[in-house]
C-alpha positions as CSV (number, residue, x, y, z in Angstrom):
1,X,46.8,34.9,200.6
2,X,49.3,34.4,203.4
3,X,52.2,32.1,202.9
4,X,51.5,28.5,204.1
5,X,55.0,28.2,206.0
6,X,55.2,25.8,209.0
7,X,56.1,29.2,211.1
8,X,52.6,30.4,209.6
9,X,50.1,32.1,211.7
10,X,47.5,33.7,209.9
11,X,46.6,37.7,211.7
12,X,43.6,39.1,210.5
13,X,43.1,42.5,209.3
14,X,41.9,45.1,211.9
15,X,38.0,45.0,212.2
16,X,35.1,46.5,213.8
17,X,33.7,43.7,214.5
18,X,34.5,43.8,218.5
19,X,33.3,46.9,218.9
20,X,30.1,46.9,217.4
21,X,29.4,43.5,219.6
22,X,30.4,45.2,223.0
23,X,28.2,47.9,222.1
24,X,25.3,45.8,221.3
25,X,25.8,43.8,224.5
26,X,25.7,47.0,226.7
27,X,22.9,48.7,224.9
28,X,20.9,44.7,225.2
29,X,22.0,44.6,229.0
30,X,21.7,48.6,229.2
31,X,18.0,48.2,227.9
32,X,17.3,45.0,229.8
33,X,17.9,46.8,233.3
34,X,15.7,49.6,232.0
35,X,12.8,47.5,231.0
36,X,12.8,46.5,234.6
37,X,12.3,49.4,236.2
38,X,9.5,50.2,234.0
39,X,11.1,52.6,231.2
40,X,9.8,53.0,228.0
41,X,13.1,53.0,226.4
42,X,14.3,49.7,227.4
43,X,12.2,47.6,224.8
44,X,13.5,49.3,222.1
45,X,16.7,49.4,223.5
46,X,17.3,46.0,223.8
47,X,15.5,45.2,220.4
48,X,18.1,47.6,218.8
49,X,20.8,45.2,221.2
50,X,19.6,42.1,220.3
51,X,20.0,43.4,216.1
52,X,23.8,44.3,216.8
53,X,24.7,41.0,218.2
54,X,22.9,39.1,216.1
55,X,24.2,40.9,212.6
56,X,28.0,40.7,214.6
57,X,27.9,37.1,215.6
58,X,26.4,36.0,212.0
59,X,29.1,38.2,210.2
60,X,32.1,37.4,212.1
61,X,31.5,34.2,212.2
62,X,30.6,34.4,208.3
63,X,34.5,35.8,207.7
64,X,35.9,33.0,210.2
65,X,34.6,30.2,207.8
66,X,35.0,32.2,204.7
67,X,38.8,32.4,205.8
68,X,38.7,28.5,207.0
69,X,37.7,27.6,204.0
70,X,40.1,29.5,201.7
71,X,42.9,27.4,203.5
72,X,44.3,30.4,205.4
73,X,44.2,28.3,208.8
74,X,46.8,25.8,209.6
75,X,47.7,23.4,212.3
76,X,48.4,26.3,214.3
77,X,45.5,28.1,214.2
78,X,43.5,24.6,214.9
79,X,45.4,24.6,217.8
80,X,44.4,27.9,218.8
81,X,40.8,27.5,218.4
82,X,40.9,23.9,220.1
83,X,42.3,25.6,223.2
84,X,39.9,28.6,223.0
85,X,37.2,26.1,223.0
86,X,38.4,24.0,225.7
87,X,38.6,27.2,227.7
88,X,35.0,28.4,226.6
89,X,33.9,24.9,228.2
90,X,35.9,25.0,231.2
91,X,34.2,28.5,232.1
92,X,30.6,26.6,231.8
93,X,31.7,24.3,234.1
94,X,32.4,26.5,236.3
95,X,28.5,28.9,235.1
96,X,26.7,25.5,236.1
97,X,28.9,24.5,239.3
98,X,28.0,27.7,240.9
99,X,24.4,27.1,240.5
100,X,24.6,23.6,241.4
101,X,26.4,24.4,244.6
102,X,23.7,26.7,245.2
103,X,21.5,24.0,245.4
104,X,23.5,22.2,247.8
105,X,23.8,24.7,250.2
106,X,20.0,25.2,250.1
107,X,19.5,21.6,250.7
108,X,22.1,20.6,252.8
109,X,22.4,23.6,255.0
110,X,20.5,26.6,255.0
111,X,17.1,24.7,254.7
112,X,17.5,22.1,257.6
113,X,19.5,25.2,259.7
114,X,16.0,27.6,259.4
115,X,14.0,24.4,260.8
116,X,16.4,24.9,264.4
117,X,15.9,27.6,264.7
118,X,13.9,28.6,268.2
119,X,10.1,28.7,266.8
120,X,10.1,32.3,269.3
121,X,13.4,33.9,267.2
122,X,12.5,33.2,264.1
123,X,9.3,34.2,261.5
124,X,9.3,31.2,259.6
125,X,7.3,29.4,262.5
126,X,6.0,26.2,261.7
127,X,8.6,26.3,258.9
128,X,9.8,22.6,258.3
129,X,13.5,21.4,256.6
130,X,12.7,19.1,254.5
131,X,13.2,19.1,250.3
132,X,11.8,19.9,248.1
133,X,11.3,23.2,250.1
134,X,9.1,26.6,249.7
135,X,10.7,28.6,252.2
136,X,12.3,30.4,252.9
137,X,10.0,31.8,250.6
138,X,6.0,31.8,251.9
139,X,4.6,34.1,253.8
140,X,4.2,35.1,257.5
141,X,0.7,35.4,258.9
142,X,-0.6,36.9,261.7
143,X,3.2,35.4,263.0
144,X,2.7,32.0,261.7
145,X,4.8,30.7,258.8
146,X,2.4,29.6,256.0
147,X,4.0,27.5,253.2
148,X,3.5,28.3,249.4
149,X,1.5,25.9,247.5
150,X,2.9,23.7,244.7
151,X,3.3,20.1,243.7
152,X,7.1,19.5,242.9
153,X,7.9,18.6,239.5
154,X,7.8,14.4,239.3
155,X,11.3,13.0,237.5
156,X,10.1,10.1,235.9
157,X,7.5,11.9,233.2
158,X,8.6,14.6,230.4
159,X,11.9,14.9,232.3
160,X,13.1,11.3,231.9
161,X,11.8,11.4,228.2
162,X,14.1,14.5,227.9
163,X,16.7,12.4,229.8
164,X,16.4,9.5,227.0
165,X,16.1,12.6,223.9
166,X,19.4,14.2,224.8
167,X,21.1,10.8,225.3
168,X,19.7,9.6,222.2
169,X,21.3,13.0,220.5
170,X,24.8,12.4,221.9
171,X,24.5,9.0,220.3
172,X,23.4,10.6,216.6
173,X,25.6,13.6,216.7
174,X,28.7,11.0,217.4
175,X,27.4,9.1,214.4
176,X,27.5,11.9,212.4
177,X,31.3,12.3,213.5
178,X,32.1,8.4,212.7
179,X,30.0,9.0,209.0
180,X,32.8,12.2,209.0
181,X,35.9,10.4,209.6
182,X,34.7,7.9,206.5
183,X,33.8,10.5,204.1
184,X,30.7,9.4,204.6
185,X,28.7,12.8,203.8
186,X,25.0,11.1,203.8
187,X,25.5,9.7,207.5
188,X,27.0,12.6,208.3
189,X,24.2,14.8,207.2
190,X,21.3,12.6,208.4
191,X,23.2,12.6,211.5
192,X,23.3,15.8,212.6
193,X,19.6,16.3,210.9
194,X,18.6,13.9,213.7
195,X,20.1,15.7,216.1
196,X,18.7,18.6,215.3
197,X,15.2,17.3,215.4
198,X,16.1,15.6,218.7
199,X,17.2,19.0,220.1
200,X,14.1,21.4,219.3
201,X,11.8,18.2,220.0
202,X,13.5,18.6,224.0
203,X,12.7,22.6,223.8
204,X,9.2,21.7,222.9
205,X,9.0,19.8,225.7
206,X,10.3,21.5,228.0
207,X,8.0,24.5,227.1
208,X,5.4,22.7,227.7
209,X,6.9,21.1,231.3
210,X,6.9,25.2,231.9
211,X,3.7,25.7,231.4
212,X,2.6,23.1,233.7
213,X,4.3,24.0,236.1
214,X,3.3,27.6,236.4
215,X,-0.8,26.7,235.5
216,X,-1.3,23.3,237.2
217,X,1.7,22.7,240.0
218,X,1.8,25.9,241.1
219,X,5.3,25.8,240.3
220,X,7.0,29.7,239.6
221,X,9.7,31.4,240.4
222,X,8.3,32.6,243.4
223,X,7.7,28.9,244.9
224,X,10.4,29.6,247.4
225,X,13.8,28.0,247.7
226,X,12.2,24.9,245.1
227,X,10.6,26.8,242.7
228,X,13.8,29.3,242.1
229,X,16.5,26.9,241.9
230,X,14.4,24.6,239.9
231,X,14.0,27.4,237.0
232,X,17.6,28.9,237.4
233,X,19.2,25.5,237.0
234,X,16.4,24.4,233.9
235,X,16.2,27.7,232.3
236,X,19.7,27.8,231.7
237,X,20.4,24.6,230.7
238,X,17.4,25.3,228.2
239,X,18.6,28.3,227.1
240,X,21.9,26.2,226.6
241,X,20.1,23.6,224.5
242,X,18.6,26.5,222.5
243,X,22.6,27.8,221.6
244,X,23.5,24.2,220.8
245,X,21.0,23.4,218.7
246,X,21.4,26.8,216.8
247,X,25.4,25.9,216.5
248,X,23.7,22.2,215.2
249,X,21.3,24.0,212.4
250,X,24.6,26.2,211.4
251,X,27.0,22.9,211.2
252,X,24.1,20.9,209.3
253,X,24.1,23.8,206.7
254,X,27.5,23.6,205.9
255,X,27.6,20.0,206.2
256,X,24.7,20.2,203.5
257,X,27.1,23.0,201.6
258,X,30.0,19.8,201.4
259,X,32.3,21.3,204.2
260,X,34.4,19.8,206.6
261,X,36.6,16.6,205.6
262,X,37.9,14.2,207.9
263,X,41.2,15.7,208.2
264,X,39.9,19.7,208.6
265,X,37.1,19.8,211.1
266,X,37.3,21.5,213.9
267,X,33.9,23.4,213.7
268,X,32.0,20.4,213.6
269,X,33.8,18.8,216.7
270,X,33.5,22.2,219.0
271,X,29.8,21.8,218.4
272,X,29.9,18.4,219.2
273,X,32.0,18.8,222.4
274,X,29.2,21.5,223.3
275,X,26.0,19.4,222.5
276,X,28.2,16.6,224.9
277,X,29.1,18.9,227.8
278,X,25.1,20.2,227.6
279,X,24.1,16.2,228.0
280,X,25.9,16.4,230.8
281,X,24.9,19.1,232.9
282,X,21.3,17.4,232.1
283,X,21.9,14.1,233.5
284,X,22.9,16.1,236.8
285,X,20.1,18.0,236.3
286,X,17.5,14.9,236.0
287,X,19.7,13.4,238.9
288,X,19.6,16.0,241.5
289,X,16.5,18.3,240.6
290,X,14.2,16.3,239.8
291,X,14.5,12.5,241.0
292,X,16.7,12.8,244.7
């Protein structure tokens, strides 16, 4: 082991690690691109993808905590990975801005400025600016502009429950933190167990807000300008939610192994600032897609 100096940084020995990730990412995006343009190859190609990341993200991380909890870290490595993390966050605040000012262009300008246009210049005739909105994005008959069919999702059904389940699991997973801080290992286990259950009990829901959407709103991707920013903006915080709560399941089993202490930490606190920064993004979410 490294010698614990104060002018300590711990360098790990070289690795493949890196490599075989890239190369499981291109051969998963490589394969993904080929699936949709109908080649055979792509299915197993991003199966065999999928394998590489999955075996490189589960041992990397592995070594990262086998090598946290041998004491090899020190203030400056927490440092480090605090600022890595803050970093990681900053760059999904900028993944989610991008889509949310999507939305607001749609809404506030491209939508209203089709509806000006001169009914005789334009082929969405009969096409009206108001939100929420399935054009452009219906269809032009016999030169009239005809509208796709759906029922915009209502806010104040499974979305608001979600609202009050994610709310609910910022609450528990900060819990968890205070049962942390006191040594507390119970609270801090049932804690994060709760959040856990709180976070696959919103995916379940919001499967099923999918399916109705697609078989009784009419509600796809292809419901125009609605219909696509509705699923870009909720499939990816979804997909987010599914990260989290994976990070959650990983930080409750090590809980459960007795790691952690409430002065060494840091894994359980990037989670948590993940699991708050998701909460987030959903209460704009809730705010601007589904109620306004």
């Amino acid at each position: 082991m490294a010698s614990q100096t104060p002018n300590h940084y711990f360098v790990p020995t070289p690795t493949t690690y890196p490599f075989v990730l890239s190369m499981g990412l291109l051969a998963l995006v490589a394969g993904f691109i080929f699936f949709m343009n109908d080649y055979a190859a792509g299915n197993w190609m991003m199966l065999l993808g999928l394998v590489a990341v999955l075996a490189m993200v589960f041992r990397w991380f592995g070594k990262v905590i086998a090598e946290s909890q041998s004491g090899q870290y020190t203030a400056w490595e927490d440092k480090s990975f605090r600022w890595g993390m803050i970093a990681f966050i900053c760059s999904e605040v900028a993944f989610f801005a991008a889509f949310f000012g999507a939305l607001f262009y749609m809404r506030v300008i491209s939508v209203p400025e089709l509806a000006n246009y001169d009914p005789q210049l334009t082929p969405y005739q009969g096409f009206e600016g108001s939100w929420p909105s399935a054009g452009p994005g219906g269809a032009t008959v016999l030169g009239e502009y005809v509208a796709a069919q759906f029922t915009p999702m209502g806010a104040w059904g499974i979305p608001a429950l979600n609202t009050l389940i994610l709310l609910t699991s910022g609450a528990t997973i900060t819990w968890a933190h205070w049962g942390l801080l006191r040594n507390n290992r119970k609270q801090l286990v049932l804690g994060l167990a709760l959040t856990v259950a709180l976070g696959i009990t919103f995916m379940g829901f919001q499967a099923y807000e999918y399916h109705h959407a697609y078989n009784d709103l009419g509600l796809t991707m292809g419901a125009g300008a609605y219909g696509s920013t509705f699923f870009m903006l909720t499939g990816f915080h979804g997909f987010h939610v599914t990260l989290g709560t994976i990070m959650l399941i990983v930080i409750l089993l090590r809980s459960m192994k007795g790691h952690f202490t409430a002065d060494n930490h840091f894994g359980f606190e990037a989670v948590a600032w993940y699991w708050h920064f998701v909460d987030v993004v959903w209460l704009g979410l809730f705010i601007f897609v589904y109620w306004l």
